[in-house]
KELOZA-695493 format. One record per residue: residue in three letters; residue number from 0; y, z, x of N, C-alpha, C, CB in turn. Coordinates in pm, whole numbers. Glycine has a CB too. Example, Ala and Ser with C-alpha at 12.3 -4.5 7.8 and 13.67 -1.06 7.14 Angstrom:
2
['ALA',0,[-569,780,1319],[-450,780,1230],[-330,780,1320],[-447,905,1131]]
['SER',1,[-225,708,1285],[-106,714,1367],[3,787,1290],[-60,572,1408]]
REM end
This chain:
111
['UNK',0,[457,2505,600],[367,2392,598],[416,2294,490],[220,2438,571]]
['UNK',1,[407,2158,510],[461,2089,410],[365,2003,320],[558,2010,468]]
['UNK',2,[375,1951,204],[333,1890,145],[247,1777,235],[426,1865,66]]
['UNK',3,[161,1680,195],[109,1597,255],[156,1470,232],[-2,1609,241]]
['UNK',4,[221,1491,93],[350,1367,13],[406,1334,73],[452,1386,-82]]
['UNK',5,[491,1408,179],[580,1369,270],[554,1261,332],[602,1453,350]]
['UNK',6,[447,1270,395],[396,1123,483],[357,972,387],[229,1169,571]]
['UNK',7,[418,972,268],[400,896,188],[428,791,252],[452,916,85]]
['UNK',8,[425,642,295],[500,543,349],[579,494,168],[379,408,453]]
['UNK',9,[690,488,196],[764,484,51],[766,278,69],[978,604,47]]
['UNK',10,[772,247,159],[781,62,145],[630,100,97],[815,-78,323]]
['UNK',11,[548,101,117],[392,84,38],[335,151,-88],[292,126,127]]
['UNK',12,[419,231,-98],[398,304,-224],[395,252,-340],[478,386,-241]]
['UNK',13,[466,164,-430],[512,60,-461],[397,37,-539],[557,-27,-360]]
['UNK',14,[324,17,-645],[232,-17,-698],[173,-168,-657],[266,7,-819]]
['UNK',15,[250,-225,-687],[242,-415,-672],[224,-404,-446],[498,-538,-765]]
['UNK',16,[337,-307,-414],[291,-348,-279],[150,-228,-224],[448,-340,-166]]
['UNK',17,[120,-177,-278],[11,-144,-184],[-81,-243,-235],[-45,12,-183]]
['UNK',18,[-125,-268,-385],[-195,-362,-455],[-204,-467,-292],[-98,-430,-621]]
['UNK',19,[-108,-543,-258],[-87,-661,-153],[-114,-581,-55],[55,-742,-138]]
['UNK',20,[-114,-486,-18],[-164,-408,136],[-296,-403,109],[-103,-239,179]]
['UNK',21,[-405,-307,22],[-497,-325,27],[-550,-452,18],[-525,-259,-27]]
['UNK',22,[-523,-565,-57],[-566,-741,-30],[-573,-758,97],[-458,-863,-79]]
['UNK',23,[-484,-730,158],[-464,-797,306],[-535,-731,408],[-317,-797,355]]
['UNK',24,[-552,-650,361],[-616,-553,466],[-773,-508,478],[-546,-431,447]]
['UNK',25,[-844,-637,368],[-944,-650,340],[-978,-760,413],[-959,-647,224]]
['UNK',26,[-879,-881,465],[-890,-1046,493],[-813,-1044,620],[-815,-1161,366]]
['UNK',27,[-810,-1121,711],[-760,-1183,793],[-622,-1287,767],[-865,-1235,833]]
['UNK',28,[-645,-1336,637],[-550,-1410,587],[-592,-1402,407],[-554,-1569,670]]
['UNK',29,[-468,-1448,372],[-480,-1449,184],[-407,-1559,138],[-407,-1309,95]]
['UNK',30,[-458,-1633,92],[-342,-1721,61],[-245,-1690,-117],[-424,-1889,69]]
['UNK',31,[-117,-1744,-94],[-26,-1637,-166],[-79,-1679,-338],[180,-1667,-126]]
['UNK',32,[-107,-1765,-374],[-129,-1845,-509],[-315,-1744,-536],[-132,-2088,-473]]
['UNK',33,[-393,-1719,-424],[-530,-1647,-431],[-499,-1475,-523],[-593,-1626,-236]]
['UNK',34,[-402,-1483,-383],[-299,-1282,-419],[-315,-1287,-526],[-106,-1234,-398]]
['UNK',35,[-190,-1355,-583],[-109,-1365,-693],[-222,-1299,-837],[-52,-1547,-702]]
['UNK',36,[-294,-1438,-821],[-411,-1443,-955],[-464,-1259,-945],[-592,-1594,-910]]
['UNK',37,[-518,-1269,-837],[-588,-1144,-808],[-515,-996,-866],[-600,-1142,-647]]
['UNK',38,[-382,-979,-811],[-290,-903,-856],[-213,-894,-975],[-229,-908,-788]]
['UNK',39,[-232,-1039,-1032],[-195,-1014,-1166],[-41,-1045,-1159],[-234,-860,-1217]]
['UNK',40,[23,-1118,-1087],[216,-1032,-1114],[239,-1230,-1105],[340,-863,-901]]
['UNK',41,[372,-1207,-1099],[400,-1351,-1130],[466,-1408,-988],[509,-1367,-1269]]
['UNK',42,[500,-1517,-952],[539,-1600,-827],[633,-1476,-810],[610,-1779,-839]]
['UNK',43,[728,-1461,-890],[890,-1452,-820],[879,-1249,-811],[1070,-1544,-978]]
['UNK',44,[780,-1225,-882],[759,-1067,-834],[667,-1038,-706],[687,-983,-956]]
['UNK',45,[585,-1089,-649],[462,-1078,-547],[567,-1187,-409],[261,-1175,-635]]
['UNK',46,[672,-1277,-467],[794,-1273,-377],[845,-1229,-276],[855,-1250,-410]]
['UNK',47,[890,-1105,-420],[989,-1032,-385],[925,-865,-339],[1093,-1041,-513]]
['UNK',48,[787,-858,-299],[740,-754,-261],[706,-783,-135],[648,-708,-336]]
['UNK',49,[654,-921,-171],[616,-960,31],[769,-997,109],[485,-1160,60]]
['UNK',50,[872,-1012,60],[961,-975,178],[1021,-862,189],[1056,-1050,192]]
['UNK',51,[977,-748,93],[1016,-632,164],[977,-632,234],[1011,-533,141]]
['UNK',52,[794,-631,242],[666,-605,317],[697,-659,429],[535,-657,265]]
['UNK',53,[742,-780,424],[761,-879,555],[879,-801,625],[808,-1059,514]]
['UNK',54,[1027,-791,570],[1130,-719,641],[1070,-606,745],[1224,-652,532]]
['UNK',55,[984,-515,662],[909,-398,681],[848,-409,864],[772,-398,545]]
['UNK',56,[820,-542,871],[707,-575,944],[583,-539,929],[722,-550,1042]]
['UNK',57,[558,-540,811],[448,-482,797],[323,-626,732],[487,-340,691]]
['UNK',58,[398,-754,697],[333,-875,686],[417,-971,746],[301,-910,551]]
['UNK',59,[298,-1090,789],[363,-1211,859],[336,-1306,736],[289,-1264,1020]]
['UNK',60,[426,-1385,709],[422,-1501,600],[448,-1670,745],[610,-1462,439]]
['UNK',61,[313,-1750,703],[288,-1841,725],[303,-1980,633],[198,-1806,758]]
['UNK',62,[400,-2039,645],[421,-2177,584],[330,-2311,598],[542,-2214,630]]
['UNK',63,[259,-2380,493],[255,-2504,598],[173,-2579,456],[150,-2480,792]]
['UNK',64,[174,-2705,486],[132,-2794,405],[-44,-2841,434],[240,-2909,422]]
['UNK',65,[-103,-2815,289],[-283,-2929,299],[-171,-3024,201],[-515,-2845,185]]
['UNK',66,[-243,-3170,275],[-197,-3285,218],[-43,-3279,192],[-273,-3310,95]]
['UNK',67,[2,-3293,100],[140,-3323,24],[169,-3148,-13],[118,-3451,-144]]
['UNK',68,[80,-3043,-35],[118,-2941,-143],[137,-2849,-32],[5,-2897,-274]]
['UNK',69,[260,-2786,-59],[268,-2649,24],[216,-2502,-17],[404,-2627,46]]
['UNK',70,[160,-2485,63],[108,-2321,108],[170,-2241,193],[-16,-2312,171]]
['UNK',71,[138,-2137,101],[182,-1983,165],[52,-1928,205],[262,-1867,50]]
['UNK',72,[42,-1834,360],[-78,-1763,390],[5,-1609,415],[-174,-1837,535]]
['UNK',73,[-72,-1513,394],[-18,-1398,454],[-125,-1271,528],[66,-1341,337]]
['UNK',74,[-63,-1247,607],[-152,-1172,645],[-109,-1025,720],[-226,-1257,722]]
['UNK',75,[-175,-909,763],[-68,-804,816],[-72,-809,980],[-107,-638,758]]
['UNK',76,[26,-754,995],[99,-731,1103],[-3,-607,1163],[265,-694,1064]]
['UNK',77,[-15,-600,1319],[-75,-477,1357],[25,-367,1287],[-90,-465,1526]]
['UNK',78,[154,-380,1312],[243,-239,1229],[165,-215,1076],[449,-289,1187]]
['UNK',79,[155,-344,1050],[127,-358,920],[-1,-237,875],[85,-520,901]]
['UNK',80,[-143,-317,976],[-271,-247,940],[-265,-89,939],[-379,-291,1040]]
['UNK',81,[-170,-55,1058],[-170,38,1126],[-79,144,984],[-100,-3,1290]]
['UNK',82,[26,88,916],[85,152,813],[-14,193,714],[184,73,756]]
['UNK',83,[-110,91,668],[-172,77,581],[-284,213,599],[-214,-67,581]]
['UNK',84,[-324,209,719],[-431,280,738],[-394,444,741],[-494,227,864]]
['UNK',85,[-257,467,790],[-190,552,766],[-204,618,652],[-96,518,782]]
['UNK',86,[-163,544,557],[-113,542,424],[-207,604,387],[-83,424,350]]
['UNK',87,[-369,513,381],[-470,615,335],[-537,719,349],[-529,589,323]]
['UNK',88,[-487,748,501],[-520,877,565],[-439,985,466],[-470,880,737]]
['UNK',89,[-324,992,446],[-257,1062,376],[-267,1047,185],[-129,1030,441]]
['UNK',90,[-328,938,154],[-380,970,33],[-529,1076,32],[-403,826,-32]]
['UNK',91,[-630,1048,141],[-741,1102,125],[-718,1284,171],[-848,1006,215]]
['UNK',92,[-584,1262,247],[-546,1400,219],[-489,1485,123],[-493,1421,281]]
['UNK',93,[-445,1442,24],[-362,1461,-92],[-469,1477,-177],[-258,1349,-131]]
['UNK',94,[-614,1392,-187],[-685,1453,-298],[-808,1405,-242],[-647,1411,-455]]
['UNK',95,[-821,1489,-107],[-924,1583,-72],[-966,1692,-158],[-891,1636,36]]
['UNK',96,[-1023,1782,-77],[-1042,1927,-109],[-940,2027,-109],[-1127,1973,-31]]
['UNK',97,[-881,2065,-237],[-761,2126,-219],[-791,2273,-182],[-674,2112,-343]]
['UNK',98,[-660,2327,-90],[-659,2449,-94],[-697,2548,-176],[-583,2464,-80]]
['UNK',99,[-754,2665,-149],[-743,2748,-297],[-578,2855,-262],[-935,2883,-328]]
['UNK',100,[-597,2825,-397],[-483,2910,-429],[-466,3062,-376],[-484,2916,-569]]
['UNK',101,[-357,3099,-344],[-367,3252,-323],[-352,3338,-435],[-270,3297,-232]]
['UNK',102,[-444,3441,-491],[-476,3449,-599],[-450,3606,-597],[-608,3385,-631]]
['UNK',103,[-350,3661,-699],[-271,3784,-705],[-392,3851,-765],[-119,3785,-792]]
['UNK',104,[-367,3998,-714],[-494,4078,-795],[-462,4086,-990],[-496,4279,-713]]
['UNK',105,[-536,4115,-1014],[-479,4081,-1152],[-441,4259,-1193],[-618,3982,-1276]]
['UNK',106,[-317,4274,-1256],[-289,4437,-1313],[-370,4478,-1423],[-139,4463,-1368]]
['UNK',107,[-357,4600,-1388],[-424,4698,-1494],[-347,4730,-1628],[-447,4836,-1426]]
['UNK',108,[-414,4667,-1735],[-310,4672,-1839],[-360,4806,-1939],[-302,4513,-1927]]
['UNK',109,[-242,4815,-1955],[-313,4946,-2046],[-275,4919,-2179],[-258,5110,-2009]]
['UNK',110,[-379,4974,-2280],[-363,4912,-2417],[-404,5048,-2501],[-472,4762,-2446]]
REM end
């Protein structure tokens, strides 16, 4: 029988990217400057996590301009939700209710 670790998704594992999986997976859309604040990390790190995420397919990044200023929106991918939801299935298994241990009789010591 194996660990439940195994099923870790290792692209989400990532502190900063699950941080952005659970965001997204709360919203329909996020916009990237909203994330950011929220998560705490700076432009060029929350970046460089959403195009793993994005490579991943696991987020779609949307371009487009209000007025003159450009915006970023992001949001997940069905792979995406579907990873995500994964993901927590296998955390709530990991620290569930753990097994008990198999527990050796204890010897007779003589003193």
């Amino acid at each position: 029988m194996s660990h439940p670790r195994h099923g870790l998704d290792e692209i989400i594992h990532a502190p900063v990217r699950l941080s952005i999986m659970a965001m997204l997976a709360a919203a329909d859309t996020v916009e990237f400057r909203f994330l950011k604040d929220e998560i705490e990390v700076s432009d060029s790190l929350l970046s460089k996590h959403i195009q793993t995420l994005e490579k991943a397919g696991y987020v779609l990044v949307e371009k487009a301009f209000v007025g003159k200023r450009p915006r970023t929106w992001l949001s997940l991918t069905d792979e995406g939700r579907d990873a995500f939801q994964g993901y927590m299935a296998v955390l709530r298994q990991i620290t569930g209710e753990p097994r008990a241990p198999e527990v050796a009789a204890p010897l007779d010591r003589q003193e």
